[in-house]
N, C-alpha and C positions, 0 to 999 in steps of 0.2 A: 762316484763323486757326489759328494751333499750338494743341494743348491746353496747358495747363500741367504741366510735368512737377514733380512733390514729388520734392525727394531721398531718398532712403532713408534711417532712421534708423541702419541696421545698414550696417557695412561690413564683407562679406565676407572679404574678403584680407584685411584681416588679423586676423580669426577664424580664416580657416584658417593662415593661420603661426602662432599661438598654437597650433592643433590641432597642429602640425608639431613644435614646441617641446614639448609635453606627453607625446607619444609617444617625442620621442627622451630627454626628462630626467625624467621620474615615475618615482619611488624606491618602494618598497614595502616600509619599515624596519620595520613592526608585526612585535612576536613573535610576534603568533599566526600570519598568513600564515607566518611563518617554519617556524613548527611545520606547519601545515595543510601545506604543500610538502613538506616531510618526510617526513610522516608517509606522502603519497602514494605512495613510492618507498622505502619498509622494505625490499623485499624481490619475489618473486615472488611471495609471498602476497598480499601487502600493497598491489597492483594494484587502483585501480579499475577499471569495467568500462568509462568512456570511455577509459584508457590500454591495453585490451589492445590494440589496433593496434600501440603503440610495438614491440611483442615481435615486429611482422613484417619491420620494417626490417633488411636486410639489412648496411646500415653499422655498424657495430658502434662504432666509433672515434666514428659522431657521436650516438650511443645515449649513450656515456660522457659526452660535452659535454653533451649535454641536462640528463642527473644533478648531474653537478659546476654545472651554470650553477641547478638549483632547489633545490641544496644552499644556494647563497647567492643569495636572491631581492631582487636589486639591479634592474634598470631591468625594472620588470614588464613593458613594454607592446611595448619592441625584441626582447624574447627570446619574444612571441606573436608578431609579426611574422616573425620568424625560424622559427618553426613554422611558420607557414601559406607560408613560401616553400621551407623545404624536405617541402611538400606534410603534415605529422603532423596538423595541422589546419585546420577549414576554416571556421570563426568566430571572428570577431572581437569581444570584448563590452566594449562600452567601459563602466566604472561611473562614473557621473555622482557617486557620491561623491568617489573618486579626484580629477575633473575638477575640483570643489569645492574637494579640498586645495589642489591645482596652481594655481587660482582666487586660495583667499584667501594664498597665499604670492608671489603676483604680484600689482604694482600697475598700476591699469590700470579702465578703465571698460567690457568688453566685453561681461562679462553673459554669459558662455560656457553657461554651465551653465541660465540662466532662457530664454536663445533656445533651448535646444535642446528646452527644456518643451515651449515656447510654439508653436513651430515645426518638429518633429519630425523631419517627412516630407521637407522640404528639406535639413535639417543632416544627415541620412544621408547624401544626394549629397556636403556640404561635407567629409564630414569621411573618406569614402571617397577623395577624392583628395587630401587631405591621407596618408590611410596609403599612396597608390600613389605619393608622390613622397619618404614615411621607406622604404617596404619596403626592406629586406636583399638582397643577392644569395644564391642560396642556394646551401648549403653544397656540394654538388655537381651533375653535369652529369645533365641525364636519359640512360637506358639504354633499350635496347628493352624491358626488361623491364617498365619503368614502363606507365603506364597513358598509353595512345593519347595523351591527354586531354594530358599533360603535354606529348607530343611537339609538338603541335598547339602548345600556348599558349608553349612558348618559341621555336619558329621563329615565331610573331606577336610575340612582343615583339622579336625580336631585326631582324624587316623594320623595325617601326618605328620602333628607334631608327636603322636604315639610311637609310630614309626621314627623318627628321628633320636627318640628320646631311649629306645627299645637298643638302638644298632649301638655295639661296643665305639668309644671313641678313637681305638688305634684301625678298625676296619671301614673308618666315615668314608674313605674315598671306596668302597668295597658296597654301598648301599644299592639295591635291585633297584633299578631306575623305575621298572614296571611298577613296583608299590607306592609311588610317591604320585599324589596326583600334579601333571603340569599346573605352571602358577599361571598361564592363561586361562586355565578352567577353572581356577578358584578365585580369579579377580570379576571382580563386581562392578566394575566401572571401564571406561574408556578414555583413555589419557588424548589430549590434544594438547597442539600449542599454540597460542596465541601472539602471531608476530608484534616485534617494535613496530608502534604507531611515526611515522614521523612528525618531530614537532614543525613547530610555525616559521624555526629558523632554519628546519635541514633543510644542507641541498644534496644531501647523497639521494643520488638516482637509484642502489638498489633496494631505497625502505619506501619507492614510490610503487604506487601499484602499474604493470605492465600490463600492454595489446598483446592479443594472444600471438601476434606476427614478430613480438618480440622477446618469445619466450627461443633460448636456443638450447643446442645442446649442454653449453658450460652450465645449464641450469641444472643440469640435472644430481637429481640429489639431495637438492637445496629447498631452501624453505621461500616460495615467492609468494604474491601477492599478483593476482589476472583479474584486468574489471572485463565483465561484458554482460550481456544479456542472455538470460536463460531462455532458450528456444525450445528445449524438449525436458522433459522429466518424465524417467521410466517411474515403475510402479514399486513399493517397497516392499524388498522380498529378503528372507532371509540366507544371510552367507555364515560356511560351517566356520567355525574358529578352530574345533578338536571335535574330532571323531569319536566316539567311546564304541568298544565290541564287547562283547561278552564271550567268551570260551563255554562251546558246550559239554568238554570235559572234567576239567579242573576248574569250573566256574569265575576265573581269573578277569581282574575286567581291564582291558587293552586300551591305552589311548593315542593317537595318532595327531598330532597338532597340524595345522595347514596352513603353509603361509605361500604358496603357490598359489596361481590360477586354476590351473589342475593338478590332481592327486592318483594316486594307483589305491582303492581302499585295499588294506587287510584281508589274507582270506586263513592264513596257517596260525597260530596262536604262539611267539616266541618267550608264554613263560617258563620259568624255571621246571615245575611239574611238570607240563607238556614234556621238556628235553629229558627231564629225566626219564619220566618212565616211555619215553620214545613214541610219544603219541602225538599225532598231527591232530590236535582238534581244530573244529571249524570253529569260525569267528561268527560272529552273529550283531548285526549294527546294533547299538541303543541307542533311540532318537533323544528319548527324554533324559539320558544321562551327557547327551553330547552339547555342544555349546555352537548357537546359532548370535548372530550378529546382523543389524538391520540394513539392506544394502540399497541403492538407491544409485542410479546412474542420470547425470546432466550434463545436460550442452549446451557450453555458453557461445557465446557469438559473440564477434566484435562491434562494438560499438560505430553508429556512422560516422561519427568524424575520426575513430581513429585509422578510419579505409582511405587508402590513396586513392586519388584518380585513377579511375580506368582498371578501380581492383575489382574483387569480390570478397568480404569478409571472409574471416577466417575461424574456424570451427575448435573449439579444447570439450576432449571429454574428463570430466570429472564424474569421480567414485564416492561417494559419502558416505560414512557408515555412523553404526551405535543415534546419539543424539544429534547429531548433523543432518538425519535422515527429513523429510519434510519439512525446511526451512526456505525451500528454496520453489516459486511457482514460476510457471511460464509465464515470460512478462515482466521477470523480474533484473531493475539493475541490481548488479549484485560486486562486489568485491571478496574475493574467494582467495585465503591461505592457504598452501598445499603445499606439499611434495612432488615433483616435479619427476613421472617414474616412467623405463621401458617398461613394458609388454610382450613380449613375441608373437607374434599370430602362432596358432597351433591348428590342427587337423587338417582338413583341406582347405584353410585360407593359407596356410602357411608353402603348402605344394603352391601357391600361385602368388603368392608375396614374395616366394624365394628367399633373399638375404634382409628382405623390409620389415620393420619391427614396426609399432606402434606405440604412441605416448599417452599417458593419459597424468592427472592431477588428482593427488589425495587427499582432499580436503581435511584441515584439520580447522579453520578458521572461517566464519561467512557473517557477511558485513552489509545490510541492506540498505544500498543507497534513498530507496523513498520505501518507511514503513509505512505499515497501513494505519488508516486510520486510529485503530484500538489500542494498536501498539505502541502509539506517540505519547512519552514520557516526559508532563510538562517541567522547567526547572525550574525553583522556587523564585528567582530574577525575572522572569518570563512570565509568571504569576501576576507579579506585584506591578508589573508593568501592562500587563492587560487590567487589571483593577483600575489601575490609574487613568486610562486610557477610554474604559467602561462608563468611567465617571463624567468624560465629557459629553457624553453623550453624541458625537463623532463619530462613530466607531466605525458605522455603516458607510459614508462618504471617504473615510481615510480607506477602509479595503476597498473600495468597487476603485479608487484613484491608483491602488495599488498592481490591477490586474491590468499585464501589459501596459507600462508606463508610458514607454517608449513611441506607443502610438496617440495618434493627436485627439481626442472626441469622444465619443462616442459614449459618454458618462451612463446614459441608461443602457444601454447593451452592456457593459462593463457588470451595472447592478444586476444584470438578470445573471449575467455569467457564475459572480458569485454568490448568487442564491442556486442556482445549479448547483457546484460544488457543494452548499449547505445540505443542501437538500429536505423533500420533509419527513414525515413521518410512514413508514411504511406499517399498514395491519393487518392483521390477521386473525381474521373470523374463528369464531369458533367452530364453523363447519368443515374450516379449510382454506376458503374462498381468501385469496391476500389480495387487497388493493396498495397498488405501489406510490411508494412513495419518492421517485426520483424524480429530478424536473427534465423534461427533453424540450433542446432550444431548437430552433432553425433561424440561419442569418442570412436572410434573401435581399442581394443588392449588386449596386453596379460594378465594374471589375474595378480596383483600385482602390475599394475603402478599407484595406487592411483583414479582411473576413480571415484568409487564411494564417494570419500572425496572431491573430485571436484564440484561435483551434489550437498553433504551436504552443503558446503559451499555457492554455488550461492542461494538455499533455505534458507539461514541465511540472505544472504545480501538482497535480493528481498523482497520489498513491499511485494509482496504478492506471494507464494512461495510454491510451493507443489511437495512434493517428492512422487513418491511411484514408485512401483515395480513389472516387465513384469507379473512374476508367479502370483502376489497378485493381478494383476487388470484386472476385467473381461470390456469387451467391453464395458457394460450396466454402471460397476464403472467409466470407464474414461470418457464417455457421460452423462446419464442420466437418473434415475431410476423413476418406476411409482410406486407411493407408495400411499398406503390410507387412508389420512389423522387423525388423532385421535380426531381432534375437530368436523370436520364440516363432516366428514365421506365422502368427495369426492374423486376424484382420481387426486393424483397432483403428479409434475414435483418434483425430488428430485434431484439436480445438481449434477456430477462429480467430477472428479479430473478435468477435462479440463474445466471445468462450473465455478469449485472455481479458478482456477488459470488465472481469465480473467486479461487482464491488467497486465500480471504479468509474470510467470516462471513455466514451467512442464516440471520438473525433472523426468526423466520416466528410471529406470536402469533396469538393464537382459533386454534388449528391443528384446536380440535374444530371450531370451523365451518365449516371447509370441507367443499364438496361432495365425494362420493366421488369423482367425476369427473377434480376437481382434483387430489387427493392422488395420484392414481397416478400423476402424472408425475415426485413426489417419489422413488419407489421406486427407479428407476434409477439418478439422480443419488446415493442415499445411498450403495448400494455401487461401480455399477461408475462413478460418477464421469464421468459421460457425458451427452449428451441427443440420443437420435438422432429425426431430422425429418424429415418425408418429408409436405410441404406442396406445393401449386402447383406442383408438377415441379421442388422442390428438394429431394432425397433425401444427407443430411450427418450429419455427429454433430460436435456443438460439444463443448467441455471444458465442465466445471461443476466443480472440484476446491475443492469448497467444504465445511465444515463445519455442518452445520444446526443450531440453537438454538431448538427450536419452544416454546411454551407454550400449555398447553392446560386446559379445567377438566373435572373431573369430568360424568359420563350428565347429573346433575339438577344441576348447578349445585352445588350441596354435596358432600362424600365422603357416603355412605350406609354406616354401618358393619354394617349389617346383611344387606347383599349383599356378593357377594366382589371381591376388588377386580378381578377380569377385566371382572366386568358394570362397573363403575363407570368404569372406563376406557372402555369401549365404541370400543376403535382396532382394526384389523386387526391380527391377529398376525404376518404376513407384514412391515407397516409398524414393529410393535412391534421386533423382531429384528433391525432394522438400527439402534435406538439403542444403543450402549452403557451410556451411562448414564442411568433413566429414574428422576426421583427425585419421589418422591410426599410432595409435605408439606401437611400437615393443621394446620387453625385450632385445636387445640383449648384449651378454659379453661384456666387454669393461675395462680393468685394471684401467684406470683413472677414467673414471664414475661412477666404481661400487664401487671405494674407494671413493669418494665424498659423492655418497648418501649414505651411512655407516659411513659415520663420520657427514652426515648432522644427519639419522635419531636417531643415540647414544645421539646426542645432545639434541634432542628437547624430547628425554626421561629421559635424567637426566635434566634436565633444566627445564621441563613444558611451555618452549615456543620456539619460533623458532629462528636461527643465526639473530647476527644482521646483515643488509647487507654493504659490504663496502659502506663508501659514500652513502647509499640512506636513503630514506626515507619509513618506513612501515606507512600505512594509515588502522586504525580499520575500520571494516563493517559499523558502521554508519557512519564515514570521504565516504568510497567509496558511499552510498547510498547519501549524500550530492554531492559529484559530480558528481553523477550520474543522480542525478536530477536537478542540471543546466545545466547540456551539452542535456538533454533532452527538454528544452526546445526552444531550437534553430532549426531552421528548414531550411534545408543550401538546395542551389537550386546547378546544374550541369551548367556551363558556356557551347559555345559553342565549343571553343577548347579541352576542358576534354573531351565532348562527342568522338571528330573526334578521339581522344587519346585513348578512350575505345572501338573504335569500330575495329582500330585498332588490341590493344589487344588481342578482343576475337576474329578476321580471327587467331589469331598465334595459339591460346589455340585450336582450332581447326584442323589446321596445325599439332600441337604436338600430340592430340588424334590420328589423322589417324599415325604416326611414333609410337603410342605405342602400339596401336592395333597389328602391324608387328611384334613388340620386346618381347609381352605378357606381357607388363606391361603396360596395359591398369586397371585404377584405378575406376574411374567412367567415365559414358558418358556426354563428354560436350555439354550441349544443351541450349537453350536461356535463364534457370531459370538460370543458372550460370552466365551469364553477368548481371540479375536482381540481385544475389548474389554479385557479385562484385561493384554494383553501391551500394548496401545496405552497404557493410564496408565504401568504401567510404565514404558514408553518415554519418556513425558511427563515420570515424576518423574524418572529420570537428568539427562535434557535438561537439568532444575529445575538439577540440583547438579554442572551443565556437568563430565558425567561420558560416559566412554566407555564403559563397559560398566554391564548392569544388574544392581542385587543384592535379597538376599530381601525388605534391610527394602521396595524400592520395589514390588515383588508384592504383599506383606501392606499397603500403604497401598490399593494399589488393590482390592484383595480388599475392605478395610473402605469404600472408597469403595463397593463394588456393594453390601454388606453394607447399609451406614447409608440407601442410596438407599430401601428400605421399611422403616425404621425406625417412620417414622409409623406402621403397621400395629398396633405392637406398644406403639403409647404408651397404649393406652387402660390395660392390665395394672401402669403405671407411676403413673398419675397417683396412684395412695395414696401412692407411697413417700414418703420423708421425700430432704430436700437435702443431706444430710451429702455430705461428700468419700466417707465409705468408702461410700456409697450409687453415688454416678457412677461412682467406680472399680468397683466392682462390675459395674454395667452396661457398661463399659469393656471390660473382659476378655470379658463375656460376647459382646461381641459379637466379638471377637475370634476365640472359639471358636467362634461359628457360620459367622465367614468364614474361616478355616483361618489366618488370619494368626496369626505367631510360632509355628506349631507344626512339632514336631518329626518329622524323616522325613518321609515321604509324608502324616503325619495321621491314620491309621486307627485308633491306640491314642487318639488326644483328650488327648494330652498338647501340654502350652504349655512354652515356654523361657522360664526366670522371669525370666532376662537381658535379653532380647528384647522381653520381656511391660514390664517395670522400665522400658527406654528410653522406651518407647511411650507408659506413663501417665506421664512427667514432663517427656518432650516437651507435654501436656497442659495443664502448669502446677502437677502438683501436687505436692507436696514427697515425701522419702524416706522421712520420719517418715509421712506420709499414706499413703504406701502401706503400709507395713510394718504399721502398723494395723489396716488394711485385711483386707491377707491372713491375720493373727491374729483377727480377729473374724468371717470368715467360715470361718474352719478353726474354731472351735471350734464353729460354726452345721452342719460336715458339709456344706459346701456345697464344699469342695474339701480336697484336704492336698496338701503338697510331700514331692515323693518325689525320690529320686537324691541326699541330700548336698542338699537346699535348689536343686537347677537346675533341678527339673521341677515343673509345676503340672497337676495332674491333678482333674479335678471327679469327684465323686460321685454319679453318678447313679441311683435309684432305677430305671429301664426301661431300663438299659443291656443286659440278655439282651433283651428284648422288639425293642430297636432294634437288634440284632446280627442276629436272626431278620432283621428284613424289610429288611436289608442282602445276607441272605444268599439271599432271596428277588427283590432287585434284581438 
């Protein structure tokens, strides 16, 4: 008795003629792709980095067709076709939105776009030979120049349309299968699909992207969408697609497709000659006739908030193949399309799995939550809106107000942060020798001023951003572990906190708690930007080209003002010397400020966000990450009067150590990395005002930046004053004058440029009238006069011979 056969509910043929239909008539009339295509091909600059290839093609005539044909982006999907035949590229990605237009502008009950959810893994096969019966011919003949590869694949297509063309029409179902080459071995490209985006009004839950603790069985099959973070990435190796053999009797050549995990190869030769004349020839592999596909295995992890209490994340492994392969690094938030598939354990995992199978996810789609810097593609809105915004000249106050709103203060720690982020210029000698150009901060202060909301937040905005914690990270974590491998069973390199956060940001808090042990591993990575290793007979040096952002509290948990602040820090000087900026802020009382941040932080608790600020502008983490990443692109060179300007500077910053050494308010020791530190803001502020060269006023910000970093030192001498405008200005200038900024010549006379000095305080906020006040009520106090015609400010000091001596004594 027959079983009973069910008909199918789907019919094939003609989904894939539909497929056939959709490739050769999908229009792509949206302006913005219009623009997006455009914009791709401005110019030679104006290149992304998947299109450098085009610049190798030696046709010149079909270079111009490509242009002129994405000048006007009419039939999207025949003119990819068309690329991947005349070899420019080698993916095909279908958007199942597209397929959805195409969908609901044809009538029809097919369901194209729900089967291919539902059914994934199969409709790749359908819809692959739907694109091998639209491809194009392409525009020219291969040359020996070309790549082997192409020789190979069009003398097989061109047997088998011989063959096809050769076999009588009443004997078509009668063709030797062995003669026809599979159409996986003659396809050129790698088909993927790229899922429906949800728009702004869905609320269907299955076009949101899932935690990997909510992927279940019902998935399976289906086309989803898993956010987490990639935690491991194997190395890219290649996986067989077809086997090819060669017969060493009848020279016949064998192919065997693989769509398993494992395969039995070939050993007896099943062609026709063989059977005939009754000869068992041996098979013989051909590497170079066989077809390899790039494979790449990761593991992403679940993100922390989407872990229960009392959980431990949970683990998805993803397979990536073809052009999916190296898109994806450790450290990466990612959003990952796949196919949701079993596995079976095989050999002796499977004698101890017994009836347990395993899952894994076959990436057809990957979605980078934070690109990196290079990759950030500005949109022409975005442009026009930073011009406009350039032009106020603002620009600097509106981002440093932008970083971490939500906390109350802290305005110069804010601007060091994001000159951190900016970063300067890193070079590279012509011997080799690279001096770095990243800024490393340290934020030394009492428990409760926000230090560690500061660290979350630059790991929000940072490309690529990594937080962790003194007590939680052992040496071996922030460097590099030796770990042994589970596939191939050798001993391989297992990257760090400093390893993952290259190119990027390492947030490192309690940094006093850590062991001496551990910190030294930090020492090398801060300047020369390196980690060399020499573990278990693996002797390397990995990159780390990272910027560190540690925060740290004071010897006893409070500042103790009655020790000097060396003791109170209680860091290595050796470790101290490699921050640039190390800013030490202090709790202390203050009626006005402590009723400010008390009405700031009431607010942003009932509220759920943060004041708005008078008059300015708040800019979201990806707004700062967009300007972050065009001021990064600029690479501003030092004139030769800034130098004589800076060189200046640091004889003074030197001058002033030896007077605080005396006073015991010696903060750090200034030594040559701090004028590298100062050239580095510099560097920063330029980048800031997407300028090519750097000038004095950006020396004198960063001067006041090292300046204001032990400011706290000196608040206790403040706390009487009164809040008057001419009060701040005063302290304004003063400090001015103890960090060399706006003054005139080299500095040595202690004259200020009242010009200079004028910009600085109403950049501030404070009016003309307020200053002009100002400077009249402390000249007549003998605490300064204007000399020169009103352009020079020169102060009064009563130990000015006594300070001349032991200048002259220095």
């Amino acid at each position: 008795m027959a079983l009973y056969t069910y008909p199918t509910l789907v019919h094939y043929g003609e989904q894939q003629t539909a497929f056939e239909d959709f490739l050769k008539t999908f229009k792509s009339t949206t302006v913005e792709a219009a623009d997006q295509l455009e914009g791709l091909n401005i110019g030679e600059d104006g290149l992304s980095d998947e299109y450098d290839f085009m610049d190798e093609d030696d046709d010149g005539a079909a270079r111009t067709r490509r242009q002129a044909r994405d000048r006007n982006p009419k039939q999207k999907y025949i003119q990819m076709l068309q690329d991947v035949a005349d070899r420019v590229r080698s993916e095909i990605q279908i958007d199942l939105d597209d397929l959805d237009t195409y969908e609901k502008g044809h009538e029809g009950e097919l369901k194209l776009v729900s089967s291919i959810e539902q059914n994934a893994n199969h409709y790749i096969e359908v819809f692959a030979r739907a694109v091998d019966k639209v491809m194009p011919e392409p525009a020219r003949d291969p040359t020996f120049k070309d790549d082997v590869l192409d020789i190979i694949m069009s003398q097989r297509s061109k047997r088998n349309e011989h063959m096809r063309e050769s076999q009588p029409q009443d004997e078509g179902a009668q063709v030797v299968p062995d003669s026809i080459f599979p159409p996986a071995l003659t396809r050129r490209y790698t088909l993927n699909f790229k899922p429906r985006m949800p728009s702004g009004s869905s609320s269907d839950r299955s076009s949101k992207a899932l935690a990997v603790r909510n992927v279940r069985g019902e998935h399976l099959g289906h086309l989803i969408t898993v956010r987490g973070i990639a935690t491991r990435v194997s190395d890219v190796k290649p996986s067989v697609q077809v086997n090819a053999y060669s017969c060493d009797r009848c020279g016949s050549e064998i192919f065997q497709p693989v769509t398993t995990k494992q395969f039995t190869p070939m050993v007896e030769c099943p062609s026709e000659d063989c059977k005939r004349n009754n000869t068992k020839g041996s098979l013989f592999l051909s590497t170079r006739a066989s077809k390899f596909l790039p494979f790449q295995e990761v593991k992403i992890q679940e993100m922390a908030d989407q872990v229960p209490v009392g959980h431990i994340p949970r683990m998805l492994t993803i397979h990536c193949h073809g052009a999916l392969v190296r898109q994806i690094s450790p450290g990466d938030v990612v959003d990952v399309a796949g196919i949701f598939l079993p596995t079976p354990y095989t050999g002796f995992k499977a004698i101890r799995a017994g009836l347990l199978t395993d899952t894994y996810l076959e990436a057809q789609y990957v979605n980078q939550h934070k690109k990196a810097y290079d990759d950030i593609v500005l949109a022409q809105p975005t442009l026009r809106r930073m011009n406009e915004l350039e032009r106020s000249g603002q620009l600097y106050e509106y981002l440093s107000r932008s970083i971490a709103p939500e906390i109350f203060g802290h305005a110069d720690v804010k601007k060091a942060l994001l000159l951190q982020l900016i970063g300067g210029v890193t070079k590279e000698m012509g011997d080799g020798m690279r001096i770095r150009g990243d800024i490393n901060v340290c934020l030394m202060g009492d428990p409760g001023v926000a230090k560690s909301q500061l660290l979350k937040y630059i790991t929000k905005v940072a490309p690529r951003g990594v937080y962790t914690t003194g007590r939680g990270s052992s040496g071996v974590g922030l460097t590099a572990a030796v770990m042994r491998d589970p596939v191939t069973d050798e001993m391989v390199l297992e990257g760090g906190a400093l390893v993952l956060a290259d190119n990027g940001m390492c947030c490192i808090d309690e940094f006093d708690k850590m062991d001496d042990s551990d910190r030294t591993a930090i020492h090398e990575v801060m300047e020369q930007q390196t980690i060399s290793i020499s573990k278990a007979g693996i002797t390397t040096t990995l990159n780390a080209r990272t910027s560190i952002l540690a925060a740290a509290n004071p010897l006893y948990g409070r500042y103790n003002p009655r020790i000097s602040p060396v003791e109170n820090i209680n860091l290595p000087a050796a470790l101290l010397s490699r921050f640039d900026v190390l800013f030490l802020i202090l709790d202390t009382p203050s009626r006005d400020s402590d009723e400010e941040l008390a009405r700031h932080v009431t607010y942003v608790h009932m509220n759920n966000k943060h004041p708005e600020p008078a008059g300015g502008v708040i800019f979201s983490p990806a707004e700062v990450r967009q300007w972050v990443a065009r001021a990064r692109s600029f690479r501003p060179t030092v004139p030769q009067e800034v130098s004589d300007y800076m060189v200046g500077a640091y004889v003074r910053m030197r001058q002033q150590q030896k007077r605080d050494e005396g006073s015991k308010k010696q903060f750090t020791h200034t030594s040559p990395r701090t004028l590298l530190g100062v050239l580095r803001l510099s560097q920063a502020l330029a980048r800031l005002r997407f300028a090519e060269t750097v000038i004095t006023e950006d020396v004198d910000e960063a001067l006041r930046l090292t300046e204001v970093s032990k400011a706290s030192l000196y608040a206790d001498d403040r706390n009487r004053d009164d809040h008057t405008p001419s009060s701040k200005i005063y302290h304004l200038i003063r400090g001015m004058a103890a960090s060399g900024a706006a003054a005139v010549g080299d500095g040595s006379r202690g004259e200020l440029d009242l010009r200079r000095v004028r910009e600085r305080v109403l950049a501030k906020g404070f009016t003309d009238d307020q200053f002009e006040q100002a400077i009249d009520e402390y000249a007549l106090l003998d605490v300064w006069q204007t000399a020169a015609e009103g352009t020079r400010l020169v102060f009064i000091e009563a130990g000015d011979e006594d300070e001349n001596m032991d200048d002259d004594d220095f």
